[in-house]
N, C-alpha and C positions, 0 to 999 in steps of 0.2 A: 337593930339596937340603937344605931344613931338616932332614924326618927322616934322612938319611943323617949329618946332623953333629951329631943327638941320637943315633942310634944308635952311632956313634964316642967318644962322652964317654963315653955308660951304662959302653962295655967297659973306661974306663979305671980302673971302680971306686967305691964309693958313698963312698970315703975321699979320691979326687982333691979338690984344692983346686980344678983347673979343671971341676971338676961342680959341686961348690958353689957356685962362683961363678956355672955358668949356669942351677942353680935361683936364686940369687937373684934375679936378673936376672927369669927368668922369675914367680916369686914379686914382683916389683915389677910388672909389668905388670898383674896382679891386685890392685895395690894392699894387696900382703901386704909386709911388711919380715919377712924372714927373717937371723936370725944364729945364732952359737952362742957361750953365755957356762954356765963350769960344767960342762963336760961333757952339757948340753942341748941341743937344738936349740930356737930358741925362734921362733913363726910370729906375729905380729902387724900385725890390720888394724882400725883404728879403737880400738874398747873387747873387742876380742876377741883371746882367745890362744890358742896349742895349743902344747902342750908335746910334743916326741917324744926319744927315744932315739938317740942314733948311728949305733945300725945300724936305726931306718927313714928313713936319709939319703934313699934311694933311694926312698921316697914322698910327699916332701914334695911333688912335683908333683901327684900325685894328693890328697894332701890341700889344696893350694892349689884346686885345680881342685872338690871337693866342698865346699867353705868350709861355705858356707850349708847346707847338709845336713847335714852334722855337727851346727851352732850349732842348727837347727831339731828335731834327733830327740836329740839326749843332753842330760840334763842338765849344768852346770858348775858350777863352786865364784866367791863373788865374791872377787878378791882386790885389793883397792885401787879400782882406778876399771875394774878386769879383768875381764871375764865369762873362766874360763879353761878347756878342755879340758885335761886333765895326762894323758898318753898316755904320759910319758916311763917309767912304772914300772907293774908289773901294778897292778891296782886294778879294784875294784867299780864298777860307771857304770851308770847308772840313764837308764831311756829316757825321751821325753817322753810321747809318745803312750798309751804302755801303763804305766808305772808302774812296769814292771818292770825288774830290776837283772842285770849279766851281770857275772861276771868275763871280765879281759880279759890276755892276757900282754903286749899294747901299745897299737898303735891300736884301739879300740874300735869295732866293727864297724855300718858304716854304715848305717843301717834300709833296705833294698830290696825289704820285703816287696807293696808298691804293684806294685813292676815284676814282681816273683814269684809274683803269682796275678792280674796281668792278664788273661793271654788264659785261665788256668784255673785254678781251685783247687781244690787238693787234698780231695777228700771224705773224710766217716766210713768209713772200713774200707778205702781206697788205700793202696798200697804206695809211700813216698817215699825217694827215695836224694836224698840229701843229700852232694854229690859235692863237697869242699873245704868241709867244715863249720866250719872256722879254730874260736871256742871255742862258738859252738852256740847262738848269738840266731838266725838261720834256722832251728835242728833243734828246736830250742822251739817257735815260730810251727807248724810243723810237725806237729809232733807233737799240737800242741792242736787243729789241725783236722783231722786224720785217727781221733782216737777213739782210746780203750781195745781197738777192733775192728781199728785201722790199727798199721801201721809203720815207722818210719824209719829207715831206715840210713846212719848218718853215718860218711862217709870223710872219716876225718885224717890223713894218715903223720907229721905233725910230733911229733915226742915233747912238745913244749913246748905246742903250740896243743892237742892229744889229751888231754894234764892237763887243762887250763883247761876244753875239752869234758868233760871226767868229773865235775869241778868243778861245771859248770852244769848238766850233768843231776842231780846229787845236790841241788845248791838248789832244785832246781825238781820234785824229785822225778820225772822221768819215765819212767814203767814200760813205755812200748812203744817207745821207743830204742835199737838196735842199735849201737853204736860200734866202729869200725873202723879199727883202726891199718894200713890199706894206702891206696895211691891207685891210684883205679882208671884203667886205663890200655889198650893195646889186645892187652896179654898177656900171663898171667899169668907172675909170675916176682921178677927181681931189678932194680931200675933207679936211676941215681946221684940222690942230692933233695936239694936247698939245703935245711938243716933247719937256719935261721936266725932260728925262730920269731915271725915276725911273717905279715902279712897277705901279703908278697910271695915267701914259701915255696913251693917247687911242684919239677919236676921240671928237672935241669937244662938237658935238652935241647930246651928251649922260653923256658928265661928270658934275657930279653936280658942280665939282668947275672948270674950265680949268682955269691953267695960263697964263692969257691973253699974258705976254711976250714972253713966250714960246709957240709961234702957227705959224703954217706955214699949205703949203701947201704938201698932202703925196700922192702917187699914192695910189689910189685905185683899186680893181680885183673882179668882180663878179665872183662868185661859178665855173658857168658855163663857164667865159673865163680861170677860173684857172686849170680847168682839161684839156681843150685844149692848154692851155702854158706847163703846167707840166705832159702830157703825163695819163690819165687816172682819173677815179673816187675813191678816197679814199673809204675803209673797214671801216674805223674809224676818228672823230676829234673830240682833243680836242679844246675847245675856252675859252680861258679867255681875253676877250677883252671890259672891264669896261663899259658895260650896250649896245656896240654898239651890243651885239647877238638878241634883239628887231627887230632890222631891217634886219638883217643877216639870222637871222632861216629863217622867209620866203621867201628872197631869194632862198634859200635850197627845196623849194617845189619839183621843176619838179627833181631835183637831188634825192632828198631821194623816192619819188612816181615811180621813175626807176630804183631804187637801194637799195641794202638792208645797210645800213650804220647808222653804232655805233656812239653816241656822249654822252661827257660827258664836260657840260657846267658849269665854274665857275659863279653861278648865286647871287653871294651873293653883288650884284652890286643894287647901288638904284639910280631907273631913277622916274621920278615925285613922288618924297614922299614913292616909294616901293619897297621890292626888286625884282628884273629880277626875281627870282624862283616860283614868283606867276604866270604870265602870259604866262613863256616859256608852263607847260607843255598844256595847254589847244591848244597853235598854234600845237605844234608835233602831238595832237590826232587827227587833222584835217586833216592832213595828212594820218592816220592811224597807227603812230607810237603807241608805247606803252611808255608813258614819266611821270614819278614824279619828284620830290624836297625832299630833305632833310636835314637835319643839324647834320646826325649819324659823320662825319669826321669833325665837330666843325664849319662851316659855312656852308652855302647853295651851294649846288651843285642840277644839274639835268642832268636825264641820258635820253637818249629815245634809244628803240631798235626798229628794222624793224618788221613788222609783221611775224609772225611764218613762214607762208607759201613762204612768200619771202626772208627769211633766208634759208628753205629749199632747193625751186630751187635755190638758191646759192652755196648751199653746193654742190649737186649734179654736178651742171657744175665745179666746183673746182676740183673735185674729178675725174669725167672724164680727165678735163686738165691734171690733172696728174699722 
């Protein structure tokens, strides 16, 4: 009953005054005080702030809900008695853990790289598709473990989030970065995308709320034209692409059934009333993979690995090659 009367508000729009008021609500049970003064949204809990934008109305729950992640891997500015994140304008944010700085076009992109090479990471000279690379702190991480000898190919259709991606690879200088303005999806062509440039971007016919202003048309790439444009079958991909991997994974069938490849899918996306992490792993065991869900890294992720024996004769031909 709950979800059925969050899914009801979401469609009424991320401008409704009765959404806002049941983030707040919701943002108070976390012990967050949520309002909006300035044309800001402004999130405060204790000596901690986060500043967002308007139009990420519509994630304030999820940033309520990663609080402590955020405060733990981004740096902040002090302002008064504030430790503050300021998400509400593009800007530079600098990580904790690693030192390093990403340009961002909003909210500042969560460090999941823990939960992104749990069950496997990416080696020197694997093929990594970076499936919703938003502005490219994952296709960085990426890119430096896979070597001068490896590749990544990052799918953005966002015109705005694809900037900010071009942006961080030129800061970071990265030379075996493929960047791609389509989202890959289960065939190739033309498809409508909320291209409202934040984190919750994606295709519309998977987002519980798309802004309708914000929709156009984005190229789309099945699986199997994308390893023929970009020169081979990915070792590994991640996908955080808001509830559109329902359609995508099976896509993926004759790719993973002739290949042994890693995935590890942001599943904490809710498409008719549930989340993506219920349904993914039952499609990958059809396959033969070996695939769960979990919520140990604070939302739902799910991993699937190739069968034992087809990691094997993988290993074996690697290891001849070289």
């Amino acid at each position: 009953m709950l979800r059925a009367l969050k899914n009801r508000l979401l469609k009424a729009g991320p401008n409704s005054a009765v959404v806002f008021q049941a983030f707040r609500l919701q943002a108070l049970m976390r012990g967050i005080r949520l309002r909006k003064t300035g044309g800001v949204i402004v999130m405060t809990k204790g000596r901690q702030r986060i500043l967002l934008s308007p139009r990420d109305t519509i994630s304030a729950p999820f940033v309520g809900h990663l609080w402590k992640l955020f405060f733990d891997t981004i740096e902040g500015v002090q302002r008064g008695e504030c430790r503050v994140l300021d998400f509400s304008q593009p800007a530079l944010h600098r990580y904790r853990r690693t030192g390093l700085s990403f340009f961002s076009p909003s909210i500042a992109e969560d460090d999941c790289m823990d939960a992104y090479q749990s069950s496997y990471r990416p080696a020197e000279g694997d093929i990594v598709w970076d499936v919703g690379a938003y502005a490219g702190m994952t296709t960085f991480m990426f890119a430096k473990m896979v070597g001068p000898t490896g590749r990544v190919i990052a799918f953005e259709p966002d015109d705005t989030n694809f900037d900010f991606l071009l942006r961080n690879i030129e800061l970071h200088k990265l030379e075996n970065v493929v960047p791609v303005k389509a989202a890959l999806s289960d065939e190739t062509g033309m498809a409508t995308f909320c291209m409202d440039g934040t984190m919750s971007a994606g295709l519309t016919k998977t987002l519980a709320n798309p802004a309708q202003k914000h929709t156009c048309m984005v190229e789309t790439m099945s699986p199997q034209d994308a390893c023929k444009r970009y020169g081979g079958v990915p070792q590994y991909i991640k996908m955080d692409i808001e509830g559109a991997e329902l359609s995508v994974v099976p896509a993926l069938k004759a790719l993973l059934q002739a290949h042994p490849i890693h995935m590890v899918i942001e599943s904490h996306h809710v498409v008719n009333g549930r989340y993506t992490a219920g349904p993914l792993p039952p499609m990958l065991h059809a396959f033969g993979y070996r695939a769960w869900s979990s919520t140990e890294f604070r939302q739902w992720f799910t991993w699937a690995e190739p069968p034992a024996a087809m990691q094997t004769a993988a290993g074996a031909i690697r290891r001849q090659a070289a």
